[in-house]
C-alpha positions in Angstrom: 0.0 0.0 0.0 2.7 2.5 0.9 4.4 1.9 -2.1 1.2 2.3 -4.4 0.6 5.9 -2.3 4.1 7.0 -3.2 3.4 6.4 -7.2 0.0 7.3 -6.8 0.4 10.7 -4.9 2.9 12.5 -7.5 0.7 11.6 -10.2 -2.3 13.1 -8.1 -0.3 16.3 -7.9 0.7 16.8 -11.7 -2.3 16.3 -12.5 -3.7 19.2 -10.3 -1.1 21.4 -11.4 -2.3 20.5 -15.4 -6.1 21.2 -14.3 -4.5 24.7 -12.9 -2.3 25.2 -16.0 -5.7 24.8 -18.0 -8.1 26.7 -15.7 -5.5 29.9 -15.9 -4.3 29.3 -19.8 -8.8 29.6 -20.2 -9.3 32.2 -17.9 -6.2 34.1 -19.8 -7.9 33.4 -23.2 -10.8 34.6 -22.1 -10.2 37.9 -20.6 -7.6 38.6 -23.9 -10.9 37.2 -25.9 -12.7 40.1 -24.0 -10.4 42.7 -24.9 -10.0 42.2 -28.4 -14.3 42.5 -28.3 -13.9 45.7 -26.7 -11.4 46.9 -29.1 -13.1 46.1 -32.4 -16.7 47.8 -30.8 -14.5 50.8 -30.3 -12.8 51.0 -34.0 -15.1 52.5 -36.1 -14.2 53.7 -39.7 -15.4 53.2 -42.9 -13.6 50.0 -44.5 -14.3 50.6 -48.6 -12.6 53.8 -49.2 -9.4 52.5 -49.5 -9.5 52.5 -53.4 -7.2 54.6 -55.8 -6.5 54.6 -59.6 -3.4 56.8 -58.9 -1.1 54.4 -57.7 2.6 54.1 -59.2 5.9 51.8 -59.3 9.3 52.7 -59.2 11.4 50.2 -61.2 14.7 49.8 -59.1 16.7 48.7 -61.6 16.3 51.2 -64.2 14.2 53.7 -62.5 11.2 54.1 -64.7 8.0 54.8 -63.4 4.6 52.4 -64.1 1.0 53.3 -63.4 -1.8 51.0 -61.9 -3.8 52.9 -64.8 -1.7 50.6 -67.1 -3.1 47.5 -65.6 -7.0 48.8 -65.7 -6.1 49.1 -69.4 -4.5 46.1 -69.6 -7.8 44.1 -67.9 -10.4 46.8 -69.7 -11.6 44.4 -72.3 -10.8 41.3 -70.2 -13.8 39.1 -68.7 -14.3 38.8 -64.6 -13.3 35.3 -65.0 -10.3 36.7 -66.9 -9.4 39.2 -63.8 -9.7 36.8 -61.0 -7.9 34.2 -62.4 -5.2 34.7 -60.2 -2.2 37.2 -59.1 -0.7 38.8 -62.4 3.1 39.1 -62.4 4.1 42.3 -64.0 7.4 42.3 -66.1 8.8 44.6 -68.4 11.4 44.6 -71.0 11.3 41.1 -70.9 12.7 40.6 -67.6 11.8 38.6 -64.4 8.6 40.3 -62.4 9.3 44.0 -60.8 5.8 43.7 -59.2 2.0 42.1 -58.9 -1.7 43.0 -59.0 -4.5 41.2 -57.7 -8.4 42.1 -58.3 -10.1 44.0 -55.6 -13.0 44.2 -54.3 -14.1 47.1 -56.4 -13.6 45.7 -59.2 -10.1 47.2 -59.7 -6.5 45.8 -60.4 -4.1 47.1 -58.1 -0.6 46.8 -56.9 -0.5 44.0 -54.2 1.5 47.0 -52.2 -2.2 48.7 -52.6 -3.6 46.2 -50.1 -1.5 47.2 -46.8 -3.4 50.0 -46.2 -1.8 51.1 -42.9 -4.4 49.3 -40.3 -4.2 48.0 -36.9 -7.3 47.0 -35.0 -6.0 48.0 -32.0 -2.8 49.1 -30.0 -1.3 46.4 -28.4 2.4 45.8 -26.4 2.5 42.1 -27.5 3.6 41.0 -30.5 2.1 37.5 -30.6 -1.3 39.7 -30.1 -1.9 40.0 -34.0 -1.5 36.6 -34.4 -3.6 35.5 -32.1 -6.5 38.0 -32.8 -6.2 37.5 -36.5 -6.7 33.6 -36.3 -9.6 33.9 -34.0 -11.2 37.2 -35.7 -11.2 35.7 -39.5 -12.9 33.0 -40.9 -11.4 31.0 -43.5 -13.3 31.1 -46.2 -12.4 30.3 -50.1 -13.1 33.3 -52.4 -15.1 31.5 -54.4 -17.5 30.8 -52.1 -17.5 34.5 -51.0 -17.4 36.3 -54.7 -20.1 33.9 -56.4 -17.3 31.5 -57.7 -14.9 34.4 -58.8 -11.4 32.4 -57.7 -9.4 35.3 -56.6 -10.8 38.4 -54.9 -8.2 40.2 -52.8 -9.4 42.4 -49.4 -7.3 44.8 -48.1 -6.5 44.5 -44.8 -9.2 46.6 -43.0 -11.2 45.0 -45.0 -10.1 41.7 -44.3 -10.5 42.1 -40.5 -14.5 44.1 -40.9 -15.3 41.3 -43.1 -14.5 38.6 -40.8 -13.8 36.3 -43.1 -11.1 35.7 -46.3 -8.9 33.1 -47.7 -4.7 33.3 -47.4 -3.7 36.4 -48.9 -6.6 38.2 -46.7 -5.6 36.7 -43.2 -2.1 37.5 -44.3 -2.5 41.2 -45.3 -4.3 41.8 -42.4 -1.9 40.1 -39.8 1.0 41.8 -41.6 -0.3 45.5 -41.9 -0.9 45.5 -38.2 2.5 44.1 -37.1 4.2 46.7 -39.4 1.8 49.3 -37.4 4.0 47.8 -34.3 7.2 48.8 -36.2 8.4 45.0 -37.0 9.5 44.6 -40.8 6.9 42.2 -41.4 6.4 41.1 -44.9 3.9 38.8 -46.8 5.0 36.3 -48.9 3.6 34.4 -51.9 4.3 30.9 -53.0 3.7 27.1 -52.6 2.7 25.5 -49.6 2.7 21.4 -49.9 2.4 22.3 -54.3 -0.8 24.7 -53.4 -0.5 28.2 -54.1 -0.7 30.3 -50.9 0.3 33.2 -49.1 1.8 33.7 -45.5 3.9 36.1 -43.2 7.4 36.9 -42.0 9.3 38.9 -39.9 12.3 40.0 -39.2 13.2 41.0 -35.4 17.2 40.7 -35.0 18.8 38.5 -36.5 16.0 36.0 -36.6 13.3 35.6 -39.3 10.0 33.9 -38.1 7.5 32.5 -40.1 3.6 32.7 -39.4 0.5 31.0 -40.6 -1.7 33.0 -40.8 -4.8 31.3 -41.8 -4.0 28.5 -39.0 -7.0 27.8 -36.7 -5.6 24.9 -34.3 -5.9 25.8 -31.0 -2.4 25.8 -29.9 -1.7 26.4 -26.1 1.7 27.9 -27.8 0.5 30.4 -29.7 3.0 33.1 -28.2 5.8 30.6 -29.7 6.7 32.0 -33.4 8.5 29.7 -35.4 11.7 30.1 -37.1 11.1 30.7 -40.8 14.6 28.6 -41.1 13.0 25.1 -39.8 9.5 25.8 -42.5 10.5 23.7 -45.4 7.2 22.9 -46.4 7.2 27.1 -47.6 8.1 27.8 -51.0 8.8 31.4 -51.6 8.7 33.3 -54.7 7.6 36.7 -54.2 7.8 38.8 -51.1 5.8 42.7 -50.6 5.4 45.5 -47.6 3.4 48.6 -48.2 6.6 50.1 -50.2 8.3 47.2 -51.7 8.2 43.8 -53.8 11.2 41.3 -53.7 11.7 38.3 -56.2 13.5 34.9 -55.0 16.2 34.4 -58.3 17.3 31.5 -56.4 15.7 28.3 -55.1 12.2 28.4 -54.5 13.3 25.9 -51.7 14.7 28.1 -49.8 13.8 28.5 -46.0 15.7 32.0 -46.3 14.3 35.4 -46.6 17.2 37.5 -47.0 20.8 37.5 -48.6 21.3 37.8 -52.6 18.9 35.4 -53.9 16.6 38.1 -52.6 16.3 40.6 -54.9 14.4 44.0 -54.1 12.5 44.7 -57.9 10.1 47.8 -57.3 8.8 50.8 -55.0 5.6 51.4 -54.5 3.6 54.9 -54.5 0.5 55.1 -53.4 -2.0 58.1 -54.8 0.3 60.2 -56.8 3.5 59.7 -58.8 6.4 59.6 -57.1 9.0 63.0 -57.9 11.4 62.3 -61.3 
């Protein structure tokens, strides 16, 4: 008997310590669920006037100037199917892509630059807050099934986060405009993700690059843990944008790296006005 009580006892204990671990994890969850509530009641603003024909890239490696006007031209006698077939890849000159558009929600080609419109939800000190509001705030949803089967229908990122609901490049936009409202060089990234198309985050903080999911809903008792971007080899990068520029990986698309040479800054983005000669 004595020996039974002293395997029996320690076991007892770690598992009251787990049922405490849960009860203040849940009690945690809850009163952050609370706050974010609070916050978005108190954010008021009106989402859809985010839209502007008068947006321009910088080429960096000549330094020529390129006008979303352009692309409504381009797309002017194309069908809707046509328009949200996908990201277009812009190149010039024959060479590789200096930039990309995507079809909004009014109707419009723009700059994928266009979409970070400068938005945070709310003011926060923690930076796995985004993260964590953005995965429980959005609901996944296929654009398809949002747009009356149109496949690709880009939200900006205030959008995004009124809407409630979006596919990758929405959850992404949104998480990474706010984190770059918090002063991280945060980027979104577009490329493969197990041979699907998709679009995630980064960011860099030191000399560390972390990689987020943004459209993950698991309920992770880790979600201030962000993963190093390094250890993601299931990511396959190709194109990489912040509200002012758009990078292209020349080198493997294998790569778990977001900086050095094979990273390759291509174009500056100006939003509302062309940028001085």
């Amino acid at each position: 008997m004595f020996r039974k009580a002293i395997i029996i006892i320690p076991i007892f204990i770690l598992f009251l310590l787990y049922i405490a671990q849960e009860i203040r994890t849940a009690l945690f969850e809850s009163k952050i669920n609370h706050q974010i509530e609070e916050a978005f009641k108190k954010t008021t603003g009106d989402y859809k006037k985010v839209s502007t024909s008068d947006n321009y890239i910088e080429i960096l490696q000549d330094g020529n100037k390129f006008a979303e006007k352009q692309i409504h031209l381009h797309f002017k006698n194309r069908s809707r199917n046509e328009m949200t077939a996908g990201v277009a890849y812009w190149s010039f000159m024959n060479n590789p892509p200096v930039t990309a558009s995507a079809f909004g929600t009014d109707y419009l080609h723009h700059f994928v630059n266009h979409y970070l419109v400068g938005y945070a939800p709310f003011q926060t000190e923690y930076l796995w807050m985004p993260h964590y509001t953005i995965s429980k705030r959005i609901k996944y949803q296929l654009d398809a099934q949002q747009y009356g089967g149109f496949k690709e229908v880009w939200q900006s990122s205030k959008e995004a986060f009124y809407n409630t609901r979006g596919d990758c490049e929405d959850h992404a936009l949104a998480l990474t405009d706010w984190l770059i409202e918090m002063g991280w060089d945060a980027r979104v990234v577009l490329g493969s993700y197990k041979n699907e198309g998709h679009a995630w985050v980064v960011v860099f903080i030191e000399d560390n690059v972390f990689l987020l999911e943004s459209t993950s809903k698991q309920k992770n008792k880790n979600w201030r843990h962000y993963p190093l971007a390094m250890f993601e080899s299931n990511y396959h990068p190709q194109y990489m944008f912040n509200r002012n520029f758009f990078w292209l990986n020349t080198g493997s698309i294998y790569t778990t790296r977001y900086e050095g040479n094979n990273w390759v800054k291509k174009s500056r983005f100006f939003r509302g006005g062309k940028p001085n000669s």
